[in-house]
N, C-alpha and C positions, 0 to 999 in steps of 0.2 A: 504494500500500500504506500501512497506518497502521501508526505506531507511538506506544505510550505505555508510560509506571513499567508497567504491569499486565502487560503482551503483553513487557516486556523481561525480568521478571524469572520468568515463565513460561518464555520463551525461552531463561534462563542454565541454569533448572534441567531441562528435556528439552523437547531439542526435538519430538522426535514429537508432546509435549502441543502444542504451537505449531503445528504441522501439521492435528491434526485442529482446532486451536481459530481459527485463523486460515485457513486452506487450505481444509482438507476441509468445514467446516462450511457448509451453503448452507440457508437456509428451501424456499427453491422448486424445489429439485434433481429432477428425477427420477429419479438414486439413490437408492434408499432410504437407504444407507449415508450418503452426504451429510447427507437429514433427520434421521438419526440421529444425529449428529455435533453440527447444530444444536440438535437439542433438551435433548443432553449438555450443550452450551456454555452453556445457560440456567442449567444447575441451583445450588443455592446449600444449603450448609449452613444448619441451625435459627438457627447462632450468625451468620454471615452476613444470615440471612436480620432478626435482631435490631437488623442496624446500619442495614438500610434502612427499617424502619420509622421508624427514631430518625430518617435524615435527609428521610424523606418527611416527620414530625409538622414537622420543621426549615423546609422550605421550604416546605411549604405551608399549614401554619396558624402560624406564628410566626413568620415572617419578614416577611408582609405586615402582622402587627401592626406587629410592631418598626418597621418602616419608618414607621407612624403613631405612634409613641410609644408603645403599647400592649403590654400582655402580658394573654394572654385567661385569664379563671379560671381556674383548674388543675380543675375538673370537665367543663369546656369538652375541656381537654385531653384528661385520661383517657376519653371520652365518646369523641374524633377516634380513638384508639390502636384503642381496641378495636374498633370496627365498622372500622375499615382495618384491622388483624389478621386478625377476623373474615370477611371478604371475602376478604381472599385466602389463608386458609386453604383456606377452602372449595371457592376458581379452583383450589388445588393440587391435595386431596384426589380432585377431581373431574378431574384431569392434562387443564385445558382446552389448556395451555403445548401439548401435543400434536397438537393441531386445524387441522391445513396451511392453512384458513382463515382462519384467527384471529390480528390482527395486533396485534404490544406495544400500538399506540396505540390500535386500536380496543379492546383490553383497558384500558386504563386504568389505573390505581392499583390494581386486583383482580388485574393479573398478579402470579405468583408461581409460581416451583416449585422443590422441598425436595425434597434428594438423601435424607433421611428417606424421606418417600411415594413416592417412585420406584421405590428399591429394596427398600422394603416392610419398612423396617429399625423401622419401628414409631413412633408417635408421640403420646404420651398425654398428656392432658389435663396434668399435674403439669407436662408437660414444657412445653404450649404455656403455660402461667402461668407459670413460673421466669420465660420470655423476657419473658412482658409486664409482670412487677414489674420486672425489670431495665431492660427501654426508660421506665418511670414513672422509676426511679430515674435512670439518667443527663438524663432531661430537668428534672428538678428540681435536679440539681446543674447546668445551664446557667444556669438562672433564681435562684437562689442565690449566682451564681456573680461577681464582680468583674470579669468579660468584659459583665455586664447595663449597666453604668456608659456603657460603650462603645456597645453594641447600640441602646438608646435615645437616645441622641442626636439631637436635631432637626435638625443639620448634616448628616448623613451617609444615605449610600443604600447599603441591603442587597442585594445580587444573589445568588441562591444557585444553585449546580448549572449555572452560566453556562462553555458551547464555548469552549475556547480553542483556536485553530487556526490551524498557520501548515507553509508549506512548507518542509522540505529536502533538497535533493537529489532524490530519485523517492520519498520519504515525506513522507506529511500527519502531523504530529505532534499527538497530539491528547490535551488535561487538559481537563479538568473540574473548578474546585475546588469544595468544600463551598460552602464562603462566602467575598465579596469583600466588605470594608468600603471603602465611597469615601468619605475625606474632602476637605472643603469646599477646606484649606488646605495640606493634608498631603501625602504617598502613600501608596498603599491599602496594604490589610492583607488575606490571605490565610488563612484557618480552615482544619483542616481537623479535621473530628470522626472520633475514634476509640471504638469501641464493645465491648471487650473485655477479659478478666483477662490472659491469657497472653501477653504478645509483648515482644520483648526488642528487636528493633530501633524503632528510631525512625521519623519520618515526616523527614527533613532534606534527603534527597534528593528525594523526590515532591513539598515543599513548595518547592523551590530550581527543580524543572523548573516549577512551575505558574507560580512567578514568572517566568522567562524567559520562557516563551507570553505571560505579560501582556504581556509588554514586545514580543514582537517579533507578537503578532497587531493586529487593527488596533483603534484604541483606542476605544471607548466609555466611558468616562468620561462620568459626569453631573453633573459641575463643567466639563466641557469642559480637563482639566488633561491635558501629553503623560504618558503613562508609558515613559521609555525607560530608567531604572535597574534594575534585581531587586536590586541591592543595598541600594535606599531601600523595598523594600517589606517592611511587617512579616509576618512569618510565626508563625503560632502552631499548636500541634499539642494537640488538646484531649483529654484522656482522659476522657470523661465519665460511663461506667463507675466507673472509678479517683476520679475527681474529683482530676486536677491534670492542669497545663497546662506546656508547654515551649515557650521562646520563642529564635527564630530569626533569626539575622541573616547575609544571606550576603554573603562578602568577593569583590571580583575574583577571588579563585585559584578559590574555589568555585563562579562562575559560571564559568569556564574547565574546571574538571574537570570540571562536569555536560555544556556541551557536550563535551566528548571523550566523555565518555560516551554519547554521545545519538550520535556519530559514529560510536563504534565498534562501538555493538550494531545499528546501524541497519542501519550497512555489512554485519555478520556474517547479519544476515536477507537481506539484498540478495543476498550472495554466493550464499544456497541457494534464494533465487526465479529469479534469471536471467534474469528476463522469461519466464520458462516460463508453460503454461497450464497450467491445475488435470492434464489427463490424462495431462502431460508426465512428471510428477514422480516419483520412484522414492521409494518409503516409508522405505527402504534410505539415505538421505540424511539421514537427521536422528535424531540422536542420541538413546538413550533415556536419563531419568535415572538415576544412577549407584547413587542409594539405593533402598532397598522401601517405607523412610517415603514416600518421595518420590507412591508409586503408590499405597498406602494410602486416601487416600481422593481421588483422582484422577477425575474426573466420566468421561473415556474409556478404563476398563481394560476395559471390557465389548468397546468396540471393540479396541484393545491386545492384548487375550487370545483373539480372535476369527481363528482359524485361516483361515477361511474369507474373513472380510474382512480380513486381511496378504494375503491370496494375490489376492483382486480387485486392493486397492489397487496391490500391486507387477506387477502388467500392466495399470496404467492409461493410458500410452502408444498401448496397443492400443484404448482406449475413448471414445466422443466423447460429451460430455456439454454 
């Protein structure tokens, strides 16, 4: 079973969402219920859907420069945004996400699907330009930004969007950060980009687990240096939206309460899988969130509220899949 920040803090706030988003969801099910479930689990808000563009432009046309010393024109830029907008706008409009054939990778950078066009909540031109001046603007606050000092450096090698993966216990723990910076003489440094107005917590915890993965997955480094502290790695949390940045240093006590953490929610998921098999599980078992915000714009109320499928799910015992 995996666990990561995303799936734990799903998990704190209902578990049922963690059930159909981890459990119930299958691409290749022949449930339908199942495919259902998947195709839910894709979906992504407009504003969401905002922050992946920003870190697709991130990795894959500016990072490869950066790594040559380079920053490509800024019409270079705005040119990459919009036909990758454009593209997967139109993968959306068109709900290819849908297509039991049709896999992430053989889609490419065109996958995309918006809980907008899904549920037919409307989606208008005004609205898809707000996003694309706002992803112009947070990428020009990067390139403006006293982080560019760092990023071009001739010493150092950029990784972006790089598997961190390490076992504990009966769970694969699994991050992904933004960006890793390797320096030559140093310890690396951890990004992670944020793409939003509204949020009040911090990244401190997501950027403290990604650093312990660095440290206990197996190391690649391209200085060939060991990485076994998370306390010497820098961590920075980028608003670039907002245009400011928060920077991160974490103590022994901090790398000690993130593992508890990582122990104790893991264990808490542990306890309601059992080793059970998907048909074993009683729906009945996993708690639903407490608030109505919470379900508000929740990608599975359709399942949730779905009479008929609570009444499958809770005799899936009876069902072999």
């Amino acid at each position: 079973m995996n666990w990561s920040i995303s799936k734990a803090k799903i998990f704190s706030k209902c578990q049922r969402k963690w059930f159909y988003y981890e459990i119930m969801a299958r691409k290749n099910s022949k449930d339908k219920d199942r495919f259902e479930a998947y195709i839910l689990k894709q979906l992504g808000s407009i504003h969401t859907w905002r922050g992946k563009i920003v870190d697709q432009v991130i990795e894959n046309l500016l990072v490869p420069e950066f790594n040559k010393s380079n920053v490509p024109p800024f019409d270079k830029i705005e040119t990459f945004v919009s036909e990758l907008m454009k593209k997967q706008l139109e993968f959306a409009k068109l709900r290819k996400y849908r297509d039991p054939k049709l896999t992430k990778k053989k889609a490419g950078d065109s996958y995309c699907a918006l809980r907008e066009i899904e549920n037919s909540e409307g989606l208008d031109n005004d609205s898809v330009e707000k996003i694309k001046e706002q992803v112009i603007i947070s990428l020009k606050n990067l390139l403006q930004s006293e982080l560019m000092k760092i990023l071009l450096d001739s010493n150092i090698v950029l990784v972006a969007q790089k598997n961190l993966n390490y076992k504990f216990q009966e769970f694969n723990i699994i991050s992904r950060p933004d960006l890793i910076v390797y320096f030559r003489d140093e310890p690396p440094m951890i990004i992670d980009w944020k793409v939003y107005f509204f949020r009040k917590e911090n990244a401190r915890m997501q950027l403290g687990i990604y650093a312990i993965a660095l440290t206990e997955s197996i190391s690649t480094d391209p200085f060939q240096k060991p990485i076994d502290d998370p306390t010497e790695i820098r961590l920075i949390e980028y608003q670039l939206l907002k245009n400011f940045q928060r920077n991160y240093k974490l103590t022994s006590s901090d790398v000690c309460n993130i593992k508890d953490y990582i122990n104790i929610s893991s264990k808490d998921m542990g306890k309601l899988i059992n080793n059970k098999k998907y048909h074993e599980f009683d729906i009945n078992q996993f708690k639903m969130a407490y608030t109505s915000e919470s379900c508000e714009y929740c990608n599975f109320k359709s399942l949730c509220r779905n009479k008929k499928v609570k009444y499958q799910v809770n005799l899936m015992k009876f069902i072999n899949d």
